[in-house]
Each structure stands twice: as C-alpha cells, then as structure tokens.
N, CA and C atoms as a LAMMPS dump frame, in Angstrom:
ITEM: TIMESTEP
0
ITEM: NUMBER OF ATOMS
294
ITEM: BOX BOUNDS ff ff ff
-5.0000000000000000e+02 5.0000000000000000e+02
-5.0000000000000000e+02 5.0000000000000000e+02
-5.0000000000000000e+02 5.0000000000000000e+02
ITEM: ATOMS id mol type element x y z
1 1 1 N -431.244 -98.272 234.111
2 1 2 C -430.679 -97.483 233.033
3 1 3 C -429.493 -96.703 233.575
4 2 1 N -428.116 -96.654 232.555
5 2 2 C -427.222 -96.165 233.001
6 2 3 C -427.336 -94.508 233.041
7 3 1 N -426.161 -93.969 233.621
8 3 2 C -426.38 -92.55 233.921
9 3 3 C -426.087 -91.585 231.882
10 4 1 N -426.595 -90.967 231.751
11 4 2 C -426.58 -90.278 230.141
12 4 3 C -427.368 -91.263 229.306
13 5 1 N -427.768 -92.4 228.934
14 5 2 C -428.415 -93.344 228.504
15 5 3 C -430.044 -92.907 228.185
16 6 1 N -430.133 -92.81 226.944
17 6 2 C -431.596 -92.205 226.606
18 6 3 C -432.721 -93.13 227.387
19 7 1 N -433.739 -92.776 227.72
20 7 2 C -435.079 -93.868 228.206
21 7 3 C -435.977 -93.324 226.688
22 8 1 N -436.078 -92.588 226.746
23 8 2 C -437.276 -92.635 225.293
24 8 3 C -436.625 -91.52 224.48
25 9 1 N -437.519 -91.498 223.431
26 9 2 C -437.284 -90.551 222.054
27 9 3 C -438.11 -90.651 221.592
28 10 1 N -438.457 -89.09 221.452
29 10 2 C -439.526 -88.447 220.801
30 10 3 C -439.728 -88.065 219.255
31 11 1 N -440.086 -88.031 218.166
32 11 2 C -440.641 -87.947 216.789
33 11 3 C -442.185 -87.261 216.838
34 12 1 N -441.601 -85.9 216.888
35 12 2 C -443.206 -85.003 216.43
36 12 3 C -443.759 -85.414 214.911
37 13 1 N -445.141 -86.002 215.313
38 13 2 C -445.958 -86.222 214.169
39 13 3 C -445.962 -84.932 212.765
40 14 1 N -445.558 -84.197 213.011
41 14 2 C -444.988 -82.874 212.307
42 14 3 C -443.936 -82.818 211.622
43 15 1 N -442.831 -83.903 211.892
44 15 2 C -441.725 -83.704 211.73
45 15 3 C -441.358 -84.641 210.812
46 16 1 N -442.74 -85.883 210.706
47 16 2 C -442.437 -87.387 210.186
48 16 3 C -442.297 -86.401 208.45
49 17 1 N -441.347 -87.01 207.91
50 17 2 C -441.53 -87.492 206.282
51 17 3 C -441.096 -88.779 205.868
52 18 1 N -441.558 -89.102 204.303
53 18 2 C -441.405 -90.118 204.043
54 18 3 C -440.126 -89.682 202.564
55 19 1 N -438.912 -90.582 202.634
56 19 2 C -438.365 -90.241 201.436
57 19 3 C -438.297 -91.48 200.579
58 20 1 N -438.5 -91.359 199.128
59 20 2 C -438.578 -92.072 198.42
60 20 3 C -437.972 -91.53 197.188
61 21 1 N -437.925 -92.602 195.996
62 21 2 C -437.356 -92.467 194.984
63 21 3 C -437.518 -92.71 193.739
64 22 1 N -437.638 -91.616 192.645
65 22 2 C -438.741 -91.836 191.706
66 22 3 C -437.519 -92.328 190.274
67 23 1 N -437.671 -92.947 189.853
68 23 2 C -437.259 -93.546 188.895
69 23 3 C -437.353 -92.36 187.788
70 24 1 N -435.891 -92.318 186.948
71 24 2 C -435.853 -91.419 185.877
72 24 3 C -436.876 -91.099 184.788
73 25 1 N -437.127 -92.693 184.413
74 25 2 C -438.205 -92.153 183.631
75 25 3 C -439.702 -91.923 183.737
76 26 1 N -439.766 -91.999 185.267
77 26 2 C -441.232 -91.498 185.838
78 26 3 C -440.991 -89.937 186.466
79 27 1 N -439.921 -89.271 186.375
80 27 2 C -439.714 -87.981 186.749
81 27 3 C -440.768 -86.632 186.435
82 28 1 N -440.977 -87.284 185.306
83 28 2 C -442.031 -85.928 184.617
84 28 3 C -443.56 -86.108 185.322
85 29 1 N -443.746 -87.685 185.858
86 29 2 C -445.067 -87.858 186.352
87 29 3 C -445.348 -87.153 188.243
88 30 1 N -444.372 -86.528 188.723
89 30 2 C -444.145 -85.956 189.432
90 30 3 C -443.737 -84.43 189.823
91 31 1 N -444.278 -83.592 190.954
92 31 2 C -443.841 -82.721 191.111
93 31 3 C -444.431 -81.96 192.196
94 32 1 N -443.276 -81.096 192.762
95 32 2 C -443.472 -80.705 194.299
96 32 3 C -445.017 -80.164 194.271
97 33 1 N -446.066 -80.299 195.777
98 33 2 C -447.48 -80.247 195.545
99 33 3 C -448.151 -80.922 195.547
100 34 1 N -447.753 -81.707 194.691
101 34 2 C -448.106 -83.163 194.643
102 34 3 C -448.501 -84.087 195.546
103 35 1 N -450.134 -84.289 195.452
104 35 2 C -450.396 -84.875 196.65
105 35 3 C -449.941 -86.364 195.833
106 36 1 N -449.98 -87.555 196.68
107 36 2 C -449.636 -88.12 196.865
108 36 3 C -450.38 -89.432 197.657
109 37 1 N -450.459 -90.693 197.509
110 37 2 C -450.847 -91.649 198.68
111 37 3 C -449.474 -92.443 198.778
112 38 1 N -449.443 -93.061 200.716
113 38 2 C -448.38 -93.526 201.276
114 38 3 C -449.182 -94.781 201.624
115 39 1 N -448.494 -95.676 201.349
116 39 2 C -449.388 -96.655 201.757
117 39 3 C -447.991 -98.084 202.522
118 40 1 N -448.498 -98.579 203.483
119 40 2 C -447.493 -99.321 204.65
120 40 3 C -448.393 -100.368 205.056
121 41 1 N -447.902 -101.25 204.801
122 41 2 C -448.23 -102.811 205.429
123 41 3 C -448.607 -102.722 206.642
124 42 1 N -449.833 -102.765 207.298
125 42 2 C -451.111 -102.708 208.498
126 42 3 C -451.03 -101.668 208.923
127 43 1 N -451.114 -100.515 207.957
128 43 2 C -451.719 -98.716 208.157
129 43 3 C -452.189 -98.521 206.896
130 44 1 N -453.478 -98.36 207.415
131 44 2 C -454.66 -97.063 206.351
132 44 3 C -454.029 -96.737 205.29
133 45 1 N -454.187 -96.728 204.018
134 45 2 C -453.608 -95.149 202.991
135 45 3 C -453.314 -94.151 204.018
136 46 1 N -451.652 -93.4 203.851
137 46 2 C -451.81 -91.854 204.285
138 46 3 C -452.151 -90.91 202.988
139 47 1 N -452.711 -90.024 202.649
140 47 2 C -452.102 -88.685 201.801
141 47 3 C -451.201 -88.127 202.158
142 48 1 N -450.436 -87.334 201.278
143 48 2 C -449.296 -86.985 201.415
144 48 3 C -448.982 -85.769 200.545
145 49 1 N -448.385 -85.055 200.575
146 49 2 C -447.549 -84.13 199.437
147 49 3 C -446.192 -83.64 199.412
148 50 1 N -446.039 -83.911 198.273
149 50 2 C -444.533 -83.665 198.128
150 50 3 C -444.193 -82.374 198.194
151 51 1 N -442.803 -82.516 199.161
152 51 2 C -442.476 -80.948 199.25
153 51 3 C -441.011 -80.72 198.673
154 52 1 N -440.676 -82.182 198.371
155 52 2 C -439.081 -82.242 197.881
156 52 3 C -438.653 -83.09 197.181
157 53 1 N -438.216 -82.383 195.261
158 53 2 C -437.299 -83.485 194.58
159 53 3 C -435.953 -83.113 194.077
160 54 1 N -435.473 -83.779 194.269
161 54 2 C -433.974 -83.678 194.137
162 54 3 C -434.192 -83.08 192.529
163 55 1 N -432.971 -81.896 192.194
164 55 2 C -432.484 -81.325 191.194
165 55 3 C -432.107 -82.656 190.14
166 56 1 N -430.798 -83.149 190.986
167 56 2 C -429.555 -83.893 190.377
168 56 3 C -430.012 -85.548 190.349
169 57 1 N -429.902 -86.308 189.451
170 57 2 C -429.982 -87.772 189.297
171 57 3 C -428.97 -88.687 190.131
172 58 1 N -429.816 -89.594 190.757
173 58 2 C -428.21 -90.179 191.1
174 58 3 C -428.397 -91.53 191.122
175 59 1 N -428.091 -92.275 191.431
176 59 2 C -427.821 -93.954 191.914
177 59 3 C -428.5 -94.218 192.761
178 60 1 N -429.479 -95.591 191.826
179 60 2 C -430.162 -95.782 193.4
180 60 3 C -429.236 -95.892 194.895
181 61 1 N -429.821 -96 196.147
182 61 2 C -428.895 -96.125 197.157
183 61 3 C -428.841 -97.975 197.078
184 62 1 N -428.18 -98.418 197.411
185 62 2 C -427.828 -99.514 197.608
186 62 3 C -428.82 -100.479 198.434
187 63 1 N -429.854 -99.698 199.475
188 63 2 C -430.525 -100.125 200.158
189 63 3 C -432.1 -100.164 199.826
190 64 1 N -432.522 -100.621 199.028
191 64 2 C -434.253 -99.74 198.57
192 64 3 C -435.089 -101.385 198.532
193 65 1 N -435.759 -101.434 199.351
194 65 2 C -436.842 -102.643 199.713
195 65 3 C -437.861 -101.853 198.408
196 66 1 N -437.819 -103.635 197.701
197 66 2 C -438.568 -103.094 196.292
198 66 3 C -439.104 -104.47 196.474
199 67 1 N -440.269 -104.592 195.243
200 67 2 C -440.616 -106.197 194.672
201 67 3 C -440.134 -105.883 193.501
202 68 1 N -439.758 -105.025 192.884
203 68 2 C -439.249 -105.424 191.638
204 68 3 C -437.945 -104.393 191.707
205 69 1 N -437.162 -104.78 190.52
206 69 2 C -435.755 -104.23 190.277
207 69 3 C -436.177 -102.61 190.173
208 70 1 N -435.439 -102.185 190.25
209 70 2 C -435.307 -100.63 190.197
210 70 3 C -434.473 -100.178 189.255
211 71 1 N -434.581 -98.91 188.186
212 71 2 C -433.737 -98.501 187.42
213 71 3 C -432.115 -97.941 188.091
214 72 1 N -431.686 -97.701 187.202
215 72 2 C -430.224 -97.668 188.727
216 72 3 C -429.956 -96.02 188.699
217 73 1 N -430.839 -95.137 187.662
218 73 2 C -430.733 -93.578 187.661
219 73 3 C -432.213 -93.227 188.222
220 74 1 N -432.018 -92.333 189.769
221 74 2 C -433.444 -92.06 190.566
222 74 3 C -433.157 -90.677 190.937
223 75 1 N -434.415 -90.113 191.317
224 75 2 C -434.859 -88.841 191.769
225 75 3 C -434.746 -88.869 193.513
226 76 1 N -434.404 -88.098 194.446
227 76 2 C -434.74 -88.227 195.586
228 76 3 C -436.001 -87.631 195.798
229 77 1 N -436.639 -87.799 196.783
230 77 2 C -437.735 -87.224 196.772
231 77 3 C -438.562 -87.342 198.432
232 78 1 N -439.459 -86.363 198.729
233 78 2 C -440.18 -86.05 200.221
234 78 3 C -441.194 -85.553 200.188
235 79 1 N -441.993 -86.69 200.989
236 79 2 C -443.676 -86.515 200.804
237 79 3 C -444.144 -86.253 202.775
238 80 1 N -444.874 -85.199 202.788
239 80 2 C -445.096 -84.799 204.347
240 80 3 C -446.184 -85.245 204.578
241 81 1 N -446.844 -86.331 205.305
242 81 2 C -448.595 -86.679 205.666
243 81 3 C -449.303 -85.144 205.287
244 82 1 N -450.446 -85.304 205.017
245 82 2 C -451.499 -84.141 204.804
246 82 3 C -452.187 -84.319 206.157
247 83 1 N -452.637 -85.198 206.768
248 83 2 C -454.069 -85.284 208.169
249 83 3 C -452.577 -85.267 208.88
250 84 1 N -453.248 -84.511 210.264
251 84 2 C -452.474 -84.334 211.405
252 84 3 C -451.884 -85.869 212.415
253 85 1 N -453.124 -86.343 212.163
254 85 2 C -452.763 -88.005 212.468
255 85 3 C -451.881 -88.859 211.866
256 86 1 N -450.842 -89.589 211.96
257 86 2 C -450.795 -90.556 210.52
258 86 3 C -450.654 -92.104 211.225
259 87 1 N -450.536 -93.04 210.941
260 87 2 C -450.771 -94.186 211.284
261 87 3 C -448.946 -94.772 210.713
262 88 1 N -448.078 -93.78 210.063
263 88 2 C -446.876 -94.36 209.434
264 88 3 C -446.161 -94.866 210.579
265 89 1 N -445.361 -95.659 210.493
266 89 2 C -444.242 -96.182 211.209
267 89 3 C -442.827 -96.004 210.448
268 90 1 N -441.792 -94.93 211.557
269 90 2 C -440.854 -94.822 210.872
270 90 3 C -439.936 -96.105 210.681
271 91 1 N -438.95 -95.962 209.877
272 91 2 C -438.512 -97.269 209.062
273 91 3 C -438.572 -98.523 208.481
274 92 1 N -440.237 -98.251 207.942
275 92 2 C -440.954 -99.28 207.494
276 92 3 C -441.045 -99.054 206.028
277 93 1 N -440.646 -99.882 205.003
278 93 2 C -441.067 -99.68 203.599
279 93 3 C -442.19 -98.792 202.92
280 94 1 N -442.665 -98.772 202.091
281 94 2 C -443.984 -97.957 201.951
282 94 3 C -443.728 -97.486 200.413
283 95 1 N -445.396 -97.401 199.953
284 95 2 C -445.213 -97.545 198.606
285 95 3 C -446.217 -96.492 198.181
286 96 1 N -445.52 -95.627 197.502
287 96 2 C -445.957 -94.056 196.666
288 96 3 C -447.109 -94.028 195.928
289 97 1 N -448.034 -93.38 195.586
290 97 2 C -448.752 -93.716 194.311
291 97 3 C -449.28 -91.942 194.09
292 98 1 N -449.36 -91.829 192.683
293 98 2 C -449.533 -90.658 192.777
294 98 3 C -451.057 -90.504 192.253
C-alpha cells in the first residue's frame, strides 16, 4: 500500500441510515417516528424509524433500483435501525414497509 492510501474504513453501526423515497401519493401514509421494517436480500427484517422526511417534493433521482416504475414526484426520506445490531449492508437496495 502506497504512502496516504486508506487500508480500511470504518462505518459506526450508529451512524448507518437507510434513505429512501416515498412516492407522493403515499406521503400521508408516513411520518417521522415511524417505525418502520428494512428489509435486504440475505439479511433478517431490520426495524427501523424514521427520523427524516423531506419538506419539498422533488424528482425521483435518476438512480432508484425498483421492480416497478416509480412515480416521478417523491419524498426524501431516513429510517435509523432500532436494535443496536443490524445485519444491513451499505449500498445495497432495500425495501421499506411500514
């Protein structure tokens, strides 16, 4: 390894959130508190609660791993694991359920 060249990087289990994006007209079915399940292709259900939704509407982002189409006006939104453990893997898809 060269000289300044990271060897590892750290992500406090504390620090993980998950952001996702709630479709306009599911907005009202949501709200900060809100627990939440996270659920990721070969990890457990996490619980979760939301601690953050965006005010302002905007466009989906251009990038959103879906099986189905997405409305193109969304909510931003941030759900924090509830158990101190979580089994998530950051930058892996994952699917909300409230």
């Amino acid at each position: 390894v060269g000289a300044g060249t990271p060897v590892l990087a750290l992500l406090s289990e504390k620090r993980i959130k998950v952001r996702f994006y709630i479709p306009e007209k599911q907005r009202a079915n949501f709200h900060i508190g809100q627990k939440v399940t996270i659920t990721q292709d070969g990890s457990p259900p996490v619980p979760a609660r939301i601690q953050f939704i965006a005010r302002k509407v905007e466009y989906t982002p251009p990038v959103i791993f879906s099986e189905q189409t997405r409305a193109s006006l969304v909510f931003a939104a941030d759900a924090v694991p509830i158990q101190s453990k979580n089994p998530l893997k950051p930058g892996m898809p994952v699917e909300i359920t409230p």
